[in-house]
C-alpha positions in Angstrom: -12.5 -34.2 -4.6 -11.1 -33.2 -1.2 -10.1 -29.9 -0.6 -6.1 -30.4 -0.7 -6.1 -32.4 -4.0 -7.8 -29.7 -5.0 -5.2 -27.3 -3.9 -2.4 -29.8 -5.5 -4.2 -30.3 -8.9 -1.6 -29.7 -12.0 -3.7 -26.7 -13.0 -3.8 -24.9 -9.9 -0.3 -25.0 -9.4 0.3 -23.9 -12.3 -1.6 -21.0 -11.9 0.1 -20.3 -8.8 3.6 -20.7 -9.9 3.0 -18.2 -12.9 1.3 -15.6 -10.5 4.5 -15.9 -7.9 6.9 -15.5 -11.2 5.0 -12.6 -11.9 4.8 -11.3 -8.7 9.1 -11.5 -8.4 10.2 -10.8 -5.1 13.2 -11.9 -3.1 14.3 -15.0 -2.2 13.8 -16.8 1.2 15.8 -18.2 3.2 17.2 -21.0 1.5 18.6 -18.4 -1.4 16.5 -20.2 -4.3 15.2 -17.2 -6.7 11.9 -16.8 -8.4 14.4 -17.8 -11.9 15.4 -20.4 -10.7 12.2 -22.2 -9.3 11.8 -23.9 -11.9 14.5 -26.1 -12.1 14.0 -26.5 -8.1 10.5 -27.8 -9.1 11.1 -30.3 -11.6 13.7 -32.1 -9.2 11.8 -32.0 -6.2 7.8 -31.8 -7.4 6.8 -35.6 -6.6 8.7 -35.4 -3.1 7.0 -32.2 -1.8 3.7 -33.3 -2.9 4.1 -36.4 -1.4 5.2 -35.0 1.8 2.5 -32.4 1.7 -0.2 -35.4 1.6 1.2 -37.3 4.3 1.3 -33.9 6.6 5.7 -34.4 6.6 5.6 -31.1 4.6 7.7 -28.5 6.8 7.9 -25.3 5.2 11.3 -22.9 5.7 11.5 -20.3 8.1 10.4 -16.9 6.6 13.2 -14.4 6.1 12.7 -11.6 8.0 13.3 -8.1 6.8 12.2 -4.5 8.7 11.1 -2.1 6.7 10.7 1.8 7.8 7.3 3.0 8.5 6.2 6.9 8.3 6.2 7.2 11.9 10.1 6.2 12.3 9.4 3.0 13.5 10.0 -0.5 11.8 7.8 -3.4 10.3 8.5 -7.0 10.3 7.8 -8.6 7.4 8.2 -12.2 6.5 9.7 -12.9 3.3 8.4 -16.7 2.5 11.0 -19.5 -0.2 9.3 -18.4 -3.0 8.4 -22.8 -3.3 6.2 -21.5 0.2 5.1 -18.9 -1.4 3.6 -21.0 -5.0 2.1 -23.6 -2.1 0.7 -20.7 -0.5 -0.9 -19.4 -3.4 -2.4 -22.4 -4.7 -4.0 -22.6 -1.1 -5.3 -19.0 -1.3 -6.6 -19.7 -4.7 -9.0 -22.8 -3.8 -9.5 -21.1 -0.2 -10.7 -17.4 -1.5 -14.3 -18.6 -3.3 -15.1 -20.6 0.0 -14.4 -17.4 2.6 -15.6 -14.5 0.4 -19.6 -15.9 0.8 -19.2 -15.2 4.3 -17.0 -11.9 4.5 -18.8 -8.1 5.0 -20.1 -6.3 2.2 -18.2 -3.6 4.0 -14.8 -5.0 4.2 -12.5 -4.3 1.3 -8.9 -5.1 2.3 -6.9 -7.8 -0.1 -10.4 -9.4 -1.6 -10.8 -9.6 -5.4 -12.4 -6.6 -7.2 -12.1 -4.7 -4.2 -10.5 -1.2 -3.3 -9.1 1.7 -1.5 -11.1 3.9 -3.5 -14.3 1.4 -2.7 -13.6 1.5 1.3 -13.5 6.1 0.9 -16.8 5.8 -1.3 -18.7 3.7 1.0 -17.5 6.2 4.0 -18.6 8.8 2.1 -21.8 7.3 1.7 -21.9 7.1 5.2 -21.0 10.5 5.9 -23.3 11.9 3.9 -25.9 9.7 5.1 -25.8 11.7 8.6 -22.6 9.2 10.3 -20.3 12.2 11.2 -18.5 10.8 14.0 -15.5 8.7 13.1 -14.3 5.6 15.7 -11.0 5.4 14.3 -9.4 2.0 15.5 -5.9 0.6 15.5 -5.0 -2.8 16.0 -1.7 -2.7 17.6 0.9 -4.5 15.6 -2.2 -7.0 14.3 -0.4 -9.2 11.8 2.5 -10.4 15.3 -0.2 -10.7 17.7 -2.9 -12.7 15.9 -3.8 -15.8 18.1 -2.9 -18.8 16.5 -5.1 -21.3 18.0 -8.3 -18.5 18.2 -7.5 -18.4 13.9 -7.5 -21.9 13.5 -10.5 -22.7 15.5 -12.3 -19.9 13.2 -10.4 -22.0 10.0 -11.9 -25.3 11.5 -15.6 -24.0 11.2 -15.1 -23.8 7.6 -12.7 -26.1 6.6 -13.4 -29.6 7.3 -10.3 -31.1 5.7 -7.7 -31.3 7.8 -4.9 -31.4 6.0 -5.4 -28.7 4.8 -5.9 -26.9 8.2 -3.0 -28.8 9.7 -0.6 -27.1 6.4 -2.5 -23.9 7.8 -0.7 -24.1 10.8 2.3 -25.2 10.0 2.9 -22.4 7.9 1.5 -19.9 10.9 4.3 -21.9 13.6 7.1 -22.1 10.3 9.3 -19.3 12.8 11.5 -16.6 11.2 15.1 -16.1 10.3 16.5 -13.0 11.3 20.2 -12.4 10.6 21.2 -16.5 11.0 19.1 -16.8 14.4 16.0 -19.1 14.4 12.9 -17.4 16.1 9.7 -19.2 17.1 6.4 -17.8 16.3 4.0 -19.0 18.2 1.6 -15.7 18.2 0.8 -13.9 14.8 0.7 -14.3 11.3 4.0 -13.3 9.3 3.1 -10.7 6.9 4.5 -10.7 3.8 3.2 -14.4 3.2 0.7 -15.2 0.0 -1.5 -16.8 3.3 -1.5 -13.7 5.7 -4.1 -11.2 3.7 -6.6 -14.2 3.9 -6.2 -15.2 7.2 -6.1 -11.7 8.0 -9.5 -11.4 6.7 -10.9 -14.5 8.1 -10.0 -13.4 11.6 -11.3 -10.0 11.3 -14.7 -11.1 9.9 -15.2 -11.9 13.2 -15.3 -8.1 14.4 -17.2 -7.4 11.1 -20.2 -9.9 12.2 -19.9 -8.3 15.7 -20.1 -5.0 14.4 -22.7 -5.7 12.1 -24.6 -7.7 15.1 -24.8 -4.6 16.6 -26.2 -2.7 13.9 -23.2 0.1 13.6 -21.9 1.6 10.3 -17.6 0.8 9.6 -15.7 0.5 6.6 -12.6 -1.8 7.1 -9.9 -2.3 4.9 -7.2 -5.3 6.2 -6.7 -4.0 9.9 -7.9 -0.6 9.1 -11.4 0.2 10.5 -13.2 3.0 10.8 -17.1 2.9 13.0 -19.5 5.7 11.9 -22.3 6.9 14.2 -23.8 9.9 14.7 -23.2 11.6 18.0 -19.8 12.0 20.0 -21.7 10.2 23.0 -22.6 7.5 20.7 -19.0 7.1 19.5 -17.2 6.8 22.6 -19.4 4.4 24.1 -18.9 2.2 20.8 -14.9 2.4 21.2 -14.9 1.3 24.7 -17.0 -1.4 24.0 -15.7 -2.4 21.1 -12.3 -2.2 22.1 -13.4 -4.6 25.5 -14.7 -7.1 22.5 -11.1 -7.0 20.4 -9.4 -7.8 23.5 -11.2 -10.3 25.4 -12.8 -12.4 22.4 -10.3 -12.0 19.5 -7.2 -11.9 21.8 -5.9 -8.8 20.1 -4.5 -5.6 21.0 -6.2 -2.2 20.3 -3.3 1.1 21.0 -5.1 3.0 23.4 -3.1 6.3 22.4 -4.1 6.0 18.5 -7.7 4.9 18.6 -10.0 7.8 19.0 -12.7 9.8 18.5 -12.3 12.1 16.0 -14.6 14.0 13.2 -14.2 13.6 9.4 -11.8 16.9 9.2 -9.0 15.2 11.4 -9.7 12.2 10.0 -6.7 10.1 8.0 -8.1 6.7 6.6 -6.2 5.0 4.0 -4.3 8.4 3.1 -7.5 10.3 2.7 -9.3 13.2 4.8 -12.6 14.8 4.3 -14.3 18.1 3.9 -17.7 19.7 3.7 -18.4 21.5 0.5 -20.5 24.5 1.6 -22.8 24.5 -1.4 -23.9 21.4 -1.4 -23.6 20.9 2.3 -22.0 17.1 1.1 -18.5 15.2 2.6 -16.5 14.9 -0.4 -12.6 13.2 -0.3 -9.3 15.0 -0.4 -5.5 13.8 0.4 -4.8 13.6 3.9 -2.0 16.6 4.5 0.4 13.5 5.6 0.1 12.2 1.9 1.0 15.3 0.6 3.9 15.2 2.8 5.0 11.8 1.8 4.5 12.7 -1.8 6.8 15.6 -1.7 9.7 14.0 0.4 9.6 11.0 -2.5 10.1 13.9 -5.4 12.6 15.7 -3.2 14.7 12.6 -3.4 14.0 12.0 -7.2 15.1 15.6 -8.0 17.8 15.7 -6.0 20.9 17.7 -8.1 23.8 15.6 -6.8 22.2 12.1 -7.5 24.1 11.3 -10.4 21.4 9.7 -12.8 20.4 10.9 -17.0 17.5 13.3 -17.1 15.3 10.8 -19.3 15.7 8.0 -16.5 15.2 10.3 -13.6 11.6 11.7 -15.3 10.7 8.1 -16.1 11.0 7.4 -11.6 9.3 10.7 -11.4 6.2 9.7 -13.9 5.8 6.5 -12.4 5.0 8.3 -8.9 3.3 10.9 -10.2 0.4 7.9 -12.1 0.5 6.0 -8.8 -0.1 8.7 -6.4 -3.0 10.4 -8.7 -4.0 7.4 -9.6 -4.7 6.4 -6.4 -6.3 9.5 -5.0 -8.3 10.6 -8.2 -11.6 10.8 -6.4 -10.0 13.6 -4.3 -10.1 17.2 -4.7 -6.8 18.8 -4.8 -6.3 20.4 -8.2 -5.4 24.0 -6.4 -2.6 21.6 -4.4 -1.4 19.9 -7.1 -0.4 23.3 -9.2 2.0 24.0 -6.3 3.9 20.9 -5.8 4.1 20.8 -10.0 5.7 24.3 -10.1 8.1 23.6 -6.9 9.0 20.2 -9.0 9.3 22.0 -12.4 11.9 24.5 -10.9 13.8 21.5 -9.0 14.3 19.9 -12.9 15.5 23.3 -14.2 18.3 23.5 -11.6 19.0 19.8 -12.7 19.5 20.6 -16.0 21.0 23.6 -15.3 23.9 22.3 -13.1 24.2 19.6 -16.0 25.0 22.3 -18.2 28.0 23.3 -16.0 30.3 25.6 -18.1 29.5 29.2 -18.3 30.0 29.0 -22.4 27.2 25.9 -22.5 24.9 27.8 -20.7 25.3 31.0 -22.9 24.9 28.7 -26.0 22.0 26.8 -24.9 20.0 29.4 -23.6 20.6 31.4 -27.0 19.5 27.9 -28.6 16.3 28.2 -26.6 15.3 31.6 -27.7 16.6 34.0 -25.1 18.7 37.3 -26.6 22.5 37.4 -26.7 23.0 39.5 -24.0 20.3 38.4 -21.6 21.9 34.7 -22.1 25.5 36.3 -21.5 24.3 37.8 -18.5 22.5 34.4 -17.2 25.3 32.5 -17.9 27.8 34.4 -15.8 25.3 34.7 -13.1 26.5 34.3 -9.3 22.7 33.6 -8.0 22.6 30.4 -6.6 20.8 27.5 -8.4 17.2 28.4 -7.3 17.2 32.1 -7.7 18.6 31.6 -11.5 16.5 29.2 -12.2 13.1 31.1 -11.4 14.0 33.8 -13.2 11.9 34.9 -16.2 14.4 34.0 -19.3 15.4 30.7 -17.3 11.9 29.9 -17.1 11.3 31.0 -20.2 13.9 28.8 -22.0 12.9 25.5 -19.9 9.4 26.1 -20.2 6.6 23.8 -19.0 5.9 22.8 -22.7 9.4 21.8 -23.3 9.8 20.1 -19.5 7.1 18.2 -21.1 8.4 17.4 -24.1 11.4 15.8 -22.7 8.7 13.4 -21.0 7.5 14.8 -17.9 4.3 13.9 -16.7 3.0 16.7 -14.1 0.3 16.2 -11.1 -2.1 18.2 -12.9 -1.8 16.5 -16.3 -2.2 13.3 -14.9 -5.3 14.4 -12.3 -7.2 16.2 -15.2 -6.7 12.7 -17.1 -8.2 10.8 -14.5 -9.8 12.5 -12.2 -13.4 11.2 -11.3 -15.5 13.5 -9.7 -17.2 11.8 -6.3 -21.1 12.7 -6.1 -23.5 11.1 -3.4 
């Protein structure tokens, strides 16, 4: 079977349309939702498949949305019909077992059963192996520069069918919409597209086999790299010249001002940093100080007093940060740090509830409700402290306890760390 009716069989497209519904998302730019698809499909199924075999397929224009990054500055991302987006997928779906025999053992970036977590472990390993100087690159805004006809000449040593290389590029040359003007793209790869983690990949297996040509250590996740070696002479002379390879023979951009040398302290790689744990003289993980940062502005804004929102659904948005950012750092050590952003966000929820309580006369009866004496409650109730002062005192604290914060729900950094927590040893 060729390749393309292998993309276009029933069962594949089936299996891409359920993973798109799944997936939700907005709609492109012809307005068509992921709920109504299906209808859109059942109408016009036998036309796009027939234009897709006779290369008269033209996909849509990808929407294009900015989104704020943590430096200030915006992202494009392309925001694909979501019909591009199930052709997409049923392209990534047959093209994924053909490209993952020839990617890096140490590239983990948007491949199946791959991870974050992986990309720190195998750094570690590193590390600990003696590879303390860090060549921290950055691809300067990777995903718009990509060069189109460099990608599909890599494409073409692979794929021989060309159709499907040809539907390749005509989703890479598709162009953007960006409020009602058309935009070319003839550089880059939109990202945001089902396509762009793949081809991604596929261009930056090319620095992975250059890298591993050359016999150096690196973990790379998407755009992400990191080179290991071990001396700071070592590690400059691998930057230049690996920089004077990104630029000349991948056409891509590395930012002079972010990529450097650095050690594993001042490292930040996929939200993690490193330290060296005296006794056993090993690297071990921990939250980069920016992730902390991050973490804390996000719980700010969730227990912010004038957001007008019920306590149950603001502790259900403050649980479902508090799994994903443990969750994601669990290999880390920061129990110590975790103890002080849980009591700063315990006492933000007690001035919550306490402004909810709002009369001086339901404050004096709940307080008695929760165990604190007559007069002490009297006394609390016709308090002039301002929210935070009241609300770290002893019978305040005492009456919205941690036991009973938890009880109405709340899932603490601690809890969840202790739960999951897996300890890293090399």
């Amino acid at each position: 079977m060729e390749l393309l009716e292998e993309i276009l069989t029933k069962e594949n497209l089936n299996k891409a349309y359920k993973k798109v519904y799944q997936n939700k998302g907005a709609s492109g730019v012809d307005g068509i939702t992921v709920e109504e698809i299906s209808e859109y499909i059942k109408e016009n199924k036998d036309r796009i498949l027939n234009q897709i075999r006779k290369r008269r397929y033209k996909p849509q224009p990808v929407r294009r949305v900015k989104i704020p990054k943590e430096n200030g500055k915006m992202r494009n991302l392309g925001i694909p019909t979501v019909m591009d987006r199930i052709i997409q997928q049923a392209m990534v779906q047959v093209l994924i077992p053909i490209f993952e025999e020839q990617f890096s053992d140490n590239s983990y970036g948007f491949r199946p059963g791959r991870s974050c977590e992986q990309a720190i472990i195998k750094a570690l390993e590193m590390l600990n192996d003696g590879y303390d100087w860090i060549v921290d690159l950055d691809l300067e805004k990777f995903f718009d520069t990509v060069n189109q006809d460099r990608l599909i000449t890599i494409i073409g040593r692979t794929i021989k069918d060309g159709d499907v290389v040809s539907l390749i590029r005509k989703y890479l040359s598709a162009g953007v919409m960006e409020e009602g003007r058309f935009e070319k793209t003839p550089v880059g790869t939109p990202q945001g597209g089902n396509l762009s983690p793949l081809l991604s990949n596929i261009m930056l297996n090319e620095l992975d086999k250059e890298l591993e040509a050359r016999g150096l250590k690196f973990v790379r996740y998407a755009d992400d790299c990191i080179i290991l070696v071990k001396s700071e002479k070592a590690a400059n002379r691998v930057l230049i010249s690996i920089t004077k390879y990104i630029e000349k023979k991948l056409g891509l951009k590395v930012n002079a001002e972010k990529s450097k040398v650095t050690r594993p302290t001042r490292t930040k790689y996929l939200g993690f940093s490193f330290w060296k744990d005296i006794k056993s003289g090993k690297w071990k993980p921990k939250p980069h100080l920016k992730s902390y940062q991050k973490l804390k502005r996000t719980l700010k804004k969730l227990t912010k007093r004038s957001w007008s929102i019920s306590l149950s659904d603001r502790i259900k948005q403050i649980n479902y940060v508090v799994r994903g950012w443990v969750n994601y750092f669990r290999i880390a050590n920061m129990k110590n740090k975790l103890i002080e952003i849980d009591q700063h966000m315990r006492t933000r929820i007690r001035v919550i509830i306490w402004k909810q309580w709002k009369k001086i006369r339901t404050r004096y009866e709940a307080l008695k409700q929760l165990g604190v004496e007559d007069k002490i409650a009297f006394n609390c109730a016709n308090t002039r402290k301002g929210y935070y002062n009241i609300c770290q005192s002893t019978y305040v604290m005492f009456a919205l306890n941690n036991e009973r914060l938890k009880r109405k729900g709340l899932i603490t950094l601690l809890d969840q760390y202790e739960k999951v927590h897996i300890e890293y040893t090399n």
